[in-house]
Structures are given as C-alpha cells and as structure tokens.
C-alpha positions as CSV (number, residue, x, y, z in Angstrom):
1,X,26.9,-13.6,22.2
2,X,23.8,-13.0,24.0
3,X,20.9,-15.3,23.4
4,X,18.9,-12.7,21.9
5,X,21.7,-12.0,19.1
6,X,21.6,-15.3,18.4
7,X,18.5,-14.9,17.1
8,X,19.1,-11.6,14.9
9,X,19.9,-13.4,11.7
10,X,16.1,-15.1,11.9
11,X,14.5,-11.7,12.7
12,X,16.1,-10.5,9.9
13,X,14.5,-13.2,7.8
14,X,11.0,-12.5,9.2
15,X,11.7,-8.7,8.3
16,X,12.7,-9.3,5.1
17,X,10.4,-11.6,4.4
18,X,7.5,-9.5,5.9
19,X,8.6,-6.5,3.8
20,X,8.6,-9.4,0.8
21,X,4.6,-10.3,1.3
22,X,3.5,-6.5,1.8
23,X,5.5,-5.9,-1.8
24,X,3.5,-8.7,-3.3
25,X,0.1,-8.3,-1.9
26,X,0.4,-4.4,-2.5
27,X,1.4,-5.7,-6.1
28,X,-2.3,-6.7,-6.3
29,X,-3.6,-3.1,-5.8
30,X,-1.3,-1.3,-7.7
31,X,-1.7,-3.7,-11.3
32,X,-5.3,-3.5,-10.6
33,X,-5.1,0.3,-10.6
34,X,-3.6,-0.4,-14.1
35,X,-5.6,-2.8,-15.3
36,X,-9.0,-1.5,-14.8
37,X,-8.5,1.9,-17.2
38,X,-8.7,-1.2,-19.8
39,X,-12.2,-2.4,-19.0
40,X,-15.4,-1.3,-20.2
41,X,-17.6,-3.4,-18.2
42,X,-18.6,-2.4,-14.7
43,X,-19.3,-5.8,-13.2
44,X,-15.4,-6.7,-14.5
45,X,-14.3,-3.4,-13.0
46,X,-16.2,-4.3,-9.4
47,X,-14.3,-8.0,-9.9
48,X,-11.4,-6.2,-10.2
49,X,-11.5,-3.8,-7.1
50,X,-12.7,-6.4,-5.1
51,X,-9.8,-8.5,-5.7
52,X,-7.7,-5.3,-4.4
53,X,-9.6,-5.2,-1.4
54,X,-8.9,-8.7,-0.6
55,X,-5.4,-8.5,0.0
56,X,-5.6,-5.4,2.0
57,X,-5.4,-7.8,5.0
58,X,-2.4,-9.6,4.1
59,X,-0.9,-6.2,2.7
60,X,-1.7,-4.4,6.4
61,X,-0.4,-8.0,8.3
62,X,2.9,-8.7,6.4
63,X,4.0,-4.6,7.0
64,X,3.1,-4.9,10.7
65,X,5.4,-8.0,10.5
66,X,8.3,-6.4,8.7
67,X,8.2,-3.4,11.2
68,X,8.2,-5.2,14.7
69,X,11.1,-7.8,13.2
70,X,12.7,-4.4,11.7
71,X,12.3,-2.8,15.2
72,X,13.3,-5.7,17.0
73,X,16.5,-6.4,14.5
74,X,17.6,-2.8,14.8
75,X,17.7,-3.1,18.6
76,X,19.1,-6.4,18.4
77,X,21.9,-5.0,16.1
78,X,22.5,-1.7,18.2
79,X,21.1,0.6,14.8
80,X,18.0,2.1,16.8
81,X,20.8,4.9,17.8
82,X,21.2,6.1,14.7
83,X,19.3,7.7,12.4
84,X,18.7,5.5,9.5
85,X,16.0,3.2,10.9
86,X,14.3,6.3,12.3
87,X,14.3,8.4,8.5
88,X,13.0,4.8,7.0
89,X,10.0,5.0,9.5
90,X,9.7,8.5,8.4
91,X,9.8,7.2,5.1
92,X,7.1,4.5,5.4
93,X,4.5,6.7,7.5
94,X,5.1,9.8,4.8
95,X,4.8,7.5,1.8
96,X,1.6,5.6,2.9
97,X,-0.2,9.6,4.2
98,X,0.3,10.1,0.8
99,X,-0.9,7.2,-0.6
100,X,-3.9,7.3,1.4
101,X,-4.7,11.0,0.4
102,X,-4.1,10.6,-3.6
103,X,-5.5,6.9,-3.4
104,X,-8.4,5.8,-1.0
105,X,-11.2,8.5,-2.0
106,X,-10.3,7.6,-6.3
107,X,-10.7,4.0,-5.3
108,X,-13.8,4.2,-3.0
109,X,-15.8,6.7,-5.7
110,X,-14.7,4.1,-8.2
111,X,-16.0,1.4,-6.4
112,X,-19.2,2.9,-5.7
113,X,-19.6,4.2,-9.3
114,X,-19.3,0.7,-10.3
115,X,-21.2,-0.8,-7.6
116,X,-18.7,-3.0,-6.2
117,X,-19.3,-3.7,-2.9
118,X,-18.1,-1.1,0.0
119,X,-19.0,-0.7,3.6
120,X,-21.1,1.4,5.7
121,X,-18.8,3.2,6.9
122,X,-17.2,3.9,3.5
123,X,-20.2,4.9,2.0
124,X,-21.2,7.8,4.5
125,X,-17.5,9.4,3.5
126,X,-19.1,9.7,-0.3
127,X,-20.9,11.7,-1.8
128,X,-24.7,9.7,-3.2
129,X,-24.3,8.3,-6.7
130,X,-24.5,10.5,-9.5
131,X,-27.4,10.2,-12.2
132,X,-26.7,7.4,-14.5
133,X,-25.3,9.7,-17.1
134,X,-23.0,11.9,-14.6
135,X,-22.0,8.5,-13.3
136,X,-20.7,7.3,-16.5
137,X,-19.1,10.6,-17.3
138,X,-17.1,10.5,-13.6
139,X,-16.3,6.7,-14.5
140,X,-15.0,7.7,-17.8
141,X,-12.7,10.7,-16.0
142,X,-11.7,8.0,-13.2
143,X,-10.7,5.4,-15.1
144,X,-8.4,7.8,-17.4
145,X,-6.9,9.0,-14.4
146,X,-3.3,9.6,-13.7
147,X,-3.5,8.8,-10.4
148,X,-2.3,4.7,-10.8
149,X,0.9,6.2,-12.0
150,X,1.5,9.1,-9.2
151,X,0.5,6.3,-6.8
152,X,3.1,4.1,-8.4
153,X,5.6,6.2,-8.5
154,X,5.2,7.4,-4.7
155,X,5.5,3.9,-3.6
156,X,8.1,2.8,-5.5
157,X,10.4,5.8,-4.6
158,X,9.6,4.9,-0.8
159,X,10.3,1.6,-1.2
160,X,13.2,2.3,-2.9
161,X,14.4,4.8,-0.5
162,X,14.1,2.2,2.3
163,X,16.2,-0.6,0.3
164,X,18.5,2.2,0.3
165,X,18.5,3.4,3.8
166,X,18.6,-0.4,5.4
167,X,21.2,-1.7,2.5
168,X,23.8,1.2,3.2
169,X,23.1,2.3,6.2
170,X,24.7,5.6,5.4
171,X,23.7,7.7,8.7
C-alpha cells in the first residue's frame, strides 16, 4: 500500500461530502424557484432571490471540491481508465449547460423585474425594464412559469445519474 492509497478512503470522504454541500446549497436555489410563484409582494420576491444568490458561492466551492477529491479518488483507485468517471463528467458539464441556458436569463429578468439587486455586468445582458404595467404582466408570466420544475427535474436526473454511475460503476 502506497502512501497515497492510504489516503483514498479520506478523499473519498471529502468527495462525498463536497458533492453533499453542493446538494444542500443548490437546495437553496431550487426551493426558492418554488417558493417565490407563491408571493405577491416584490420586496419578498427580491428577499427571496437574494437568498439564492447567496449560496451560489458555497454551491460553486463545494462542486469544485467534490470534483478534484472525485478526480483525485479515481486516480487513486485506478477508475480514471474507464469510462464511468469520464460519462459522470459528461454528465455534470451537460446537466449544468443546461441549467444555465433554461435557468440564469428567467432568474436574472426576474430579479430585475423585482428590483432585487444584480450587477453590472448582469444588467447589460438584459433587456431595460419594461413599463410598470408590462413589468407586472412579464412578472405575472415568470412567476407562473414551468421552468422551476424542468430545472428540477434536469438536475435531479443528473444527480441521479451520477449516484448511479459512481455507486455501480457499471463501465
């Protein structure tokens, strides 16, 4: 036993439990995807993305942390040869394109629609903010949106297709 596969059961660990905080600080966004089609009050709705926005950090560091200590662990454990670590990258980077594509520009109008805060940067990617009645009208379309669920339901698959792949290991 090398020193290095010594260590493979605590990489492990800090893969799993990488994977673990990205699940729960993505948790955040996706029940406040849910949870604002119930409110009627904009400064509530603003509250509500904001809190979303704040664990994006956490979200972004705990998947950078499961990746490297999957990485690592895979190389560690001699899998890096075969496929299944390689599809579950596939997985990951196909599931979050799409994520990003359904997701970021519903979230952002909605944001600015509400005036919650968003940056410079973000701004210049929309288009100005409607009238006040067009703006309630887009509101009212946003918030009855579907796309909470389809953005659900993409991750969840993903993530589920990953267990999958790094439980069974079946190629």
């Amino acid at each position: 036993m090398t020193p290095l596969s010594a260590l493979y059961p605590w990489i492990v660990f800090v893969h799993v439990t990488g994977a673990f905080a990205f699940v729960l600080a993505h948790g955040v966004a996706v029940f406040t995807g849910f949870r604002v089609r119930q409110e009627h009050d904009r400064a509530r709705i603003a509250a509500l993305l904001d809190l979303s926005t704040a664990s994006i950090s956490l979200m972004y560091g705990a998947l950078l942390v499961a990746v490297v200590a999957g990485l690592l662990a895979a190389g560690i454990g001699g899998w890096l040869g075969r496929l299944w670590p390689w599809t579950s990258i596939g997985v990951l980077i196909v599931v979050a394109a799409a994520m990003a594509l359904i997701g970021t520009g519903h979230f952002r109008r909605l944001r600015q629609l509400v005036g919650a805060s968003i940056s410079r940067s973000q701004a210049r990617r929309l288009p100005p903010p409607p009238d006040p009645e067009t703006a309630e009208q887009e509101l009212g379309l946003r918030l009855r949106s579907r796309r909470p669920e389809l953005l659900a339901g993409i991750g969840s698959g993903g993530l589920l297709i990953v267990i999958w792949l790094m439980v069974l290991k079946p190629f």
